[in-house]
Structures are given as C-alpha cells and as structure tokens.
KEKE-3310 file (N, C-alpha, C; in steps of 0.2 Angstrom, whole numbers, plus 5000, padded with zeros to 4 digits):
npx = (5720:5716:5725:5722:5716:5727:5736:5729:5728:5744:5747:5740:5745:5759:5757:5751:5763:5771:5765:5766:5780:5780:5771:5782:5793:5788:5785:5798:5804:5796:5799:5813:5819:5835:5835:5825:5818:5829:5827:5819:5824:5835:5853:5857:5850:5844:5839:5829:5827:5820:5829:5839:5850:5854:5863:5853:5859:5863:5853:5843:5852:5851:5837:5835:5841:5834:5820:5820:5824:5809:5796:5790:5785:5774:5773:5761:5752:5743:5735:5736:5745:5750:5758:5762:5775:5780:5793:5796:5788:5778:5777:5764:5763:5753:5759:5758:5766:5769:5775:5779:5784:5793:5788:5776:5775:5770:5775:5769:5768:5765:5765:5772:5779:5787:5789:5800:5799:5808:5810:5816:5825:5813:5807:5803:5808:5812:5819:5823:5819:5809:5806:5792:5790:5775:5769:5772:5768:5766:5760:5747:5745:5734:5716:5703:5692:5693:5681:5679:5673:5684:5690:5690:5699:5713:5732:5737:5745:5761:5764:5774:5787:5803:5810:5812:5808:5795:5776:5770:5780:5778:5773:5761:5753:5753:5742:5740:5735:5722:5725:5739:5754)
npy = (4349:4334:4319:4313:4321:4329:4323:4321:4335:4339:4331:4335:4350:4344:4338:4351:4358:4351:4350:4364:4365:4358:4365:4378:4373:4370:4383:4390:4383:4388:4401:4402:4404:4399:4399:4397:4385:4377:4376:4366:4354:4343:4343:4330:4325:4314:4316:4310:4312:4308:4309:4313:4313:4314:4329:4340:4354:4350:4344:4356:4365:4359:4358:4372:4377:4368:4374:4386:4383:4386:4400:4402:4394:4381:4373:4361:4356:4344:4330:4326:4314:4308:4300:4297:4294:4296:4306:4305:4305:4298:4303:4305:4316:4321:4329:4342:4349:4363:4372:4384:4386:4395:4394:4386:4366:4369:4363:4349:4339:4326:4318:4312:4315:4305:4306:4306:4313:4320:4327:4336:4344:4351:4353:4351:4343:4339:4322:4312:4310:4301:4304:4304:4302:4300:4305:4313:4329:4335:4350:4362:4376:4386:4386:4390:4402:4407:4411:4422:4441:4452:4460:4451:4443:4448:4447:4447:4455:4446:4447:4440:4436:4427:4428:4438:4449:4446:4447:4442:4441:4454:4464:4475:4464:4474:4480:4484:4499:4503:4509:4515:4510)
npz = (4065:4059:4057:4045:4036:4035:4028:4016:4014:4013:4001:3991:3991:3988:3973:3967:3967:3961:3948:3944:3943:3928:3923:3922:3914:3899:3899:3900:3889:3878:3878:3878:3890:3896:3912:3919:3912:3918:3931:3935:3936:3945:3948:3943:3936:3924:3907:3895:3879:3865:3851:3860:3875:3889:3901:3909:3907:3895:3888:3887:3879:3868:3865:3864:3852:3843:3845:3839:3828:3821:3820:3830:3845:3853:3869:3875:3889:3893:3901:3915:3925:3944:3954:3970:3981:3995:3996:3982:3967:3955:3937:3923:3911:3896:3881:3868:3855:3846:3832:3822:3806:3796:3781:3775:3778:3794:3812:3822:3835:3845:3862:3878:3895:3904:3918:3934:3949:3963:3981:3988:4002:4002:3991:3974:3960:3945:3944:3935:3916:3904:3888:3877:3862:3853:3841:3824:3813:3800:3796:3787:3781:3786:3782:3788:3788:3777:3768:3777:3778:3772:3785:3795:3791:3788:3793:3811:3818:3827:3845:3849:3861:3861:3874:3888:3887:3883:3883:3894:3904:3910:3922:3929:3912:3899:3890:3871:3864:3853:3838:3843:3839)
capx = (5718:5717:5730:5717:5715:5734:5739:5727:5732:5750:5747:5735:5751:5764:5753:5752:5771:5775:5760:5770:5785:5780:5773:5789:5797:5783:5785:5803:5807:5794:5801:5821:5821:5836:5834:5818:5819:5834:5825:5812:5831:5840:5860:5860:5846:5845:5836:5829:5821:5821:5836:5843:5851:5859:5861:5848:5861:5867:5846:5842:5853:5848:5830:5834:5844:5827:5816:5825:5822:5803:5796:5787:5782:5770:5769:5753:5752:5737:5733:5743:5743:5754:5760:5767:5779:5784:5798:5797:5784:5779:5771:5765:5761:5754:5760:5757:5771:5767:5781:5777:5789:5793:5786:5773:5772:5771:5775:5767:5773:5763:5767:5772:5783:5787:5794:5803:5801:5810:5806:5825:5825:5807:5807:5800:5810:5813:5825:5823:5813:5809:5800:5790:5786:5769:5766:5774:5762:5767:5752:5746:5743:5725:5709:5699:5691:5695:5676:5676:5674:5694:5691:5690:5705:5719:5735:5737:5752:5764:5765:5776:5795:5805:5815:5808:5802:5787:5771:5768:5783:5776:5767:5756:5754:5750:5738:5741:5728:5719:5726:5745:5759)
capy = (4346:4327:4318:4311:4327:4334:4320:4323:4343:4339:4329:4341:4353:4343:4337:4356:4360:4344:4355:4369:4363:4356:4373:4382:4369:4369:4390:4392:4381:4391:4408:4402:4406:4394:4397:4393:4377:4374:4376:4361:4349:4342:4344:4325:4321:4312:4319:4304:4316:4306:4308:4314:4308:4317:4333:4347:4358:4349:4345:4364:4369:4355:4362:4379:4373:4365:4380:4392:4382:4388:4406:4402:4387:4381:4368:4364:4351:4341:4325:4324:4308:4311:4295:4303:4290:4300:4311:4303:4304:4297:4307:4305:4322:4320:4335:4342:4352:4367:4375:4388:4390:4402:4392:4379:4365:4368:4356:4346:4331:4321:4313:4311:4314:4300:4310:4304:4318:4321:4332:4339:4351:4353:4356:4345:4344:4332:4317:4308:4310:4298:4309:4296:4303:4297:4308:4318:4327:4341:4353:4365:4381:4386:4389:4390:4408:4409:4415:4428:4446:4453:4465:4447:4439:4452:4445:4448:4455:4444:4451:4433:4438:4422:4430:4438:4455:4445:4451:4435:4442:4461:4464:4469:4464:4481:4479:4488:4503:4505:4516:4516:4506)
capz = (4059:4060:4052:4037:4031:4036:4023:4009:4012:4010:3996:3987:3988:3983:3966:3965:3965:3953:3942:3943:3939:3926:3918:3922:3909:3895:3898:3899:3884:3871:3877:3877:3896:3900:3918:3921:3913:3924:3938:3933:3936:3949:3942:3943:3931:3915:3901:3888:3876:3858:3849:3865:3882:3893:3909:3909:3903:3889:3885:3886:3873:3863:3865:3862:3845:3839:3846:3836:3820:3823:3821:3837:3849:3860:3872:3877:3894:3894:3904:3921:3931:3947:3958:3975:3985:4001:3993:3974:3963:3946:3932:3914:3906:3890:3879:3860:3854:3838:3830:3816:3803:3791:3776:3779:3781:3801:3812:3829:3841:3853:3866:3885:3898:3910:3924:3941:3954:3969:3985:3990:4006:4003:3984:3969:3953:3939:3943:3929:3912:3898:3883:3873:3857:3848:3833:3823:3809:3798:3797:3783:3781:3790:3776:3789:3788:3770:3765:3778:3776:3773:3790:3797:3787:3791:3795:3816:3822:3832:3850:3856:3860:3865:3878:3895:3884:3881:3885:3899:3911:3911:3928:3926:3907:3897:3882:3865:3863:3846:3833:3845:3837)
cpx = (5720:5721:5727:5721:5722:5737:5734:5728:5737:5749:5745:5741:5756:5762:5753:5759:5773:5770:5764:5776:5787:5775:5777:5792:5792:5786:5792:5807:5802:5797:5810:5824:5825:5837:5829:5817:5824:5831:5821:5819:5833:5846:5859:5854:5846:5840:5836:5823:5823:5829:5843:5844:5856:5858:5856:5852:5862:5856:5843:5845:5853:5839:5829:5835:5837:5823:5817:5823:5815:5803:5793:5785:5777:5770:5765:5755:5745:5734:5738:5741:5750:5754:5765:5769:5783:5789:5799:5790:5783:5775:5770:5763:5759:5755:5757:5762:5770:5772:5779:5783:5788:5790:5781:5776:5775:5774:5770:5770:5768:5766:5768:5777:5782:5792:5794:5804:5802:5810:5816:5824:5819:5804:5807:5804:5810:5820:5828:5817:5814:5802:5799:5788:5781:5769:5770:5770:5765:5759:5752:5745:5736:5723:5706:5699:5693:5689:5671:5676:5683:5692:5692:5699:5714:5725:5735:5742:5756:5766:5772:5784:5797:5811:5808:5806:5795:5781:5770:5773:5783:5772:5766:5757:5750:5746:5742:5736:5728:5719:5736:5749:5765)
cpy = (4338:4325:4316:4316:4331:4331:4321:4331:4345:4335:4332:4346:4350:4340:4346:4358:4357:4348:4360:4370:4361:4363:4378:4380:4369:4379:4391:4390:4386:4399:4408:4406:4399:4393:4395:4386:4372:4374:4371:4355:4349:4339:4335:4322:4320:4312:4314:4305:4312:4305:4310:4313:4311:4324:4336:4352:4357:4348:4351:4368:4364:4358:4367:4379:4373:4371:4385:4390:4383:4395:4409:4395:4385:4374:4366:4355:4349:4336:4327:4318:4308:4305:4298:4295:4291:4307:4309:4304:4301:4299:4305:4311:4322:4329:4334:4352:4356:4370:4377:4387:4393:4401:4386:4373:4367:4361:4355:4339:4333:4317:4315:4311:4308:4303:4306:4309:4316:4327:4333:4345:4355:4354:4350:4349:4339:4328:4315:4309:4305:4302:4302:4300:4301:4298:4312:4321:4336:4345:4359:4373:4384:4391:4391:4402:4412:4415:4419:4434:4448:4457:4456:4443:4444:4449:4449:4448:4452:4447:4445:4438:4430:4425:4432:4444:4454:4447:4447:4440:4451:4459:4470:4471:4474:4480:4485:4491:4504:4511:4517:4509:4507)
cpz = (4060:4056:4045:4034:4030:4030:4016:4008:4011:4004:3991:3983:3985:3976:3964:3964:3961:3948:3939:3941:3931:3919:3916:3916:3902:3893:3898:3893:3878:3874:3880:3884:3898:3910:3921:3919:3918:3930:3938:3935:3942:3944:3941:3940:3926:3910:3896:3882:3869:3858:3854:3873:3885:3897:3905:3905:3896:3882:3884:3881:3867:3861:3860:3855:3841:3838:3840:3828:3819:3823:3829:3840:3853:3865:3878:3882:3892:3901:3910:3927:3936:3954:3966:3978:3992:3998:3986:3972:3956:3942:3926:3913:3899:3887:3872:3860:3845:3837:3820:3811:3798:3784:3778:3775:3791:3806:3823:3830:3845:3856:3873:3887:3903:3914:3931:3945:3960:3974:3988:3996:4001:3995:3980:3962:3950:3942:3940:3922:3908:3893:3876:3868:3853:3844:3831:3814:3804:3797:3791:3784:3783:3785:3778:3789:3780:3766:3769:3777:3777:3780:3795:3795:3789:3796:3804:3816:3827:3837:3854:3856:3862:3871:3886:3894:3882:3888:3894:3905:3913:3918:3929:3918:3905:3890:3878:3868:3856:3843:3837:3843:3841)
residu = (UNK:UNK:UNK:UNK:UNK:UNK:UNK:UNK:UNK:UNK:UNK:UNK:UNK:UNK:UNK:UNK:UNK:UNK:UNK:UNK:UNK:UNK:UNK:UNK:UNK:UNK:UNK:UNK:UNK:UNK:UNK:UNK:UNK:UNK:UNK:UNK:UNK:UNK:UNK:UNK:UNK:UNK:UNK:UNK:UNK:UNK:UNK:UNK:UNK:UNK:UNK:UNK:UNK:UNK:UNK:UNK:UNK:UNK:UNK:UNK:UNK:UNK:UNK:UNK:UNK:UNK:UNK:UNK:UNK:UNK:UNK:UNK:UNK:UNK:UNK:UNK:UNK:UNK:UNK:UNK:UNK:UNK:UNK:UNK:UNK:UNK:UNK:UNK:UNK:UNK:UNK:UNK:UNK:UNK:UNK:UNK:UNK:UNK:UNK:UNK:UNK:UNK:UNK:UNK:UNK:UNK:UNK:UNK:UNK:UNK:UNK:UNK:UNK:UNK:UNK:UNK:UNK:UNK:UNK:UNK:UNK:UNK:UNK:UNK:UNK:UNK:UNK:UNK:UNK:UNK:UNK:UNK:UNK:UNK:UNK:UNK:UNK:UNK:UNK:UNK:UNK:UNK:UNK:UNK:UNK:UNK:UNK:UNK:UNK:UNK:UNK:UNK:UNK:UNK:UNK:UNK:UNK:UNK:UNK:UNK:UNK:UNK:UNK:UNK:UNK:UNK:UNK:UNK:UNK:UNK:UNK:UNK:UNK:UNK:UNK:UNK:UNK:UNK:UNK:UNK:UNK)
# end
C-alpha cells in the first residue's frame, strides 16, 4: 500500500473509533450503564457540561441524577466534525437530548459537544469536553394521530429498561410474539 492511501486508511479508522466512542457515551448514558460511559474517558479529563465541571466519575453520576428525573431518554448524535492531529483530535458533535417525563411537559436540549480526543496506547477517548448548550424547549404532549382509528391510537408498551436488561444488549435481540406477554 503506498503511503497516500496507508494515511487516509489510518485516518478513516481513527475518525471511526472517535465515532464509536462517541456512541458508547450517548448509549451508556440513556441506559444508566456507568461503565460504558466510563470508558468514553481518560481518568484525567475534565468534563464542562453546563452547570457542571469536573472528573468523568463525579459527571457520571451527575448525569445519572438528571437521567433518572426522566421516565426515559434519548440522545440522539447528529452532525460530527472530526479534526485529527497525530494522536489529538478535535470534535464538535452536535446532539439533541429527549427526556420523557411522567407528566408533560417533556423536555429537549440542543446543542454540542466540543471534544478533545486523545489516542493513549492505541486507544481514542475524551480528554477534554466542553458541552455547549443551545436550546432548551419543553415539549407537549403529541396530538398528532389524534383522528386515527383507536386500533391505531393505543397506548404502546414500553420495552426500554435503563440497565443492561434492555432489549439493545440481548444477542441476539429476541422480539415479542403476538398474543405472548
């Protein structure tokens, strides 16, 4: 392989590992897995999430706190711009953040991560974050489907768990069958 190509097929992967890191953290915080978020960290990073500032573990259960005040969450990655510097990177991630609760109004947050990754004995984690928040938007109750037939309208069973009994860490996942509770 000529060096050109050796260097855009290293770089390809490590823009994919900073990807994946970066789901791990998105996916470990809505299902209250604190060691998969942990693992998105080196111990010596500083977390500058809004009203909070400080280690991964002390932001983790800051997190979890918040998460909890919700009957569910989601956070959904979007845009990702990924700046590679030999062994640093710089990221923006824009996210948007849903969080059910038990009465409406719901709630959302936009906004973005600015991350500082670093490649440690081969490995890409968060060095540094700054969480920018854009928006924050209470949300309503959904009309939409209001003037469909009721076989339509029926409340939908929650299958989420926040733990690692949800359906996601099954392999393989197992559907329900129709008619078995």
């Amino acid at each position: 392989m000529d060096a050109l190509l050796e260097r855009r097929v290293r770089e390809q992967l490590d823009r994919d590992e900073i990807w994946r890191v970066m789901q791990r953290y998105g996916r470990g915080l809505d299902r209250l897995d604190t060691q998969l978020v942990r693992s998105c960290y080196w111990d010596d990073a500083i977390e500058d999430h809004g009203y909070f500032v400080g280690t991964p573990d002390d932001f983790i259960a800051y997190a979890d706190m918040n998460t909890l005040a919700f009957l569910s969450s989601q956070h959904g990655l979007l845009n990702h711009f990924c700046e590679l510097d030999g062994d640093d990177a710089y990221c923006e991630t824009y996210y948007l953040f849903t969080g059910v609760s038990a009465q409406p109004p719901h709630f959302m947050s936009t906004g973005r991560y600015i991350d500082h990754f670093q490649k440690r004995d081969g490995e890409w984690r968060i060095a540094n974050r700054v969480c920018i928040v854009e928006g924050k938007f209470d949300l309503p109750e959904a009309v939409t489907g209001a003037g469909l037939p009721s076989a339509y309208t029926v409340e939908e069973p929650c299958q989420a768990a926040r733990d690692r009994s949800d359906v996601s860490y099954h392999r393989p996942p197992v559907p329900r069958r129709k008619g078995v509770t």
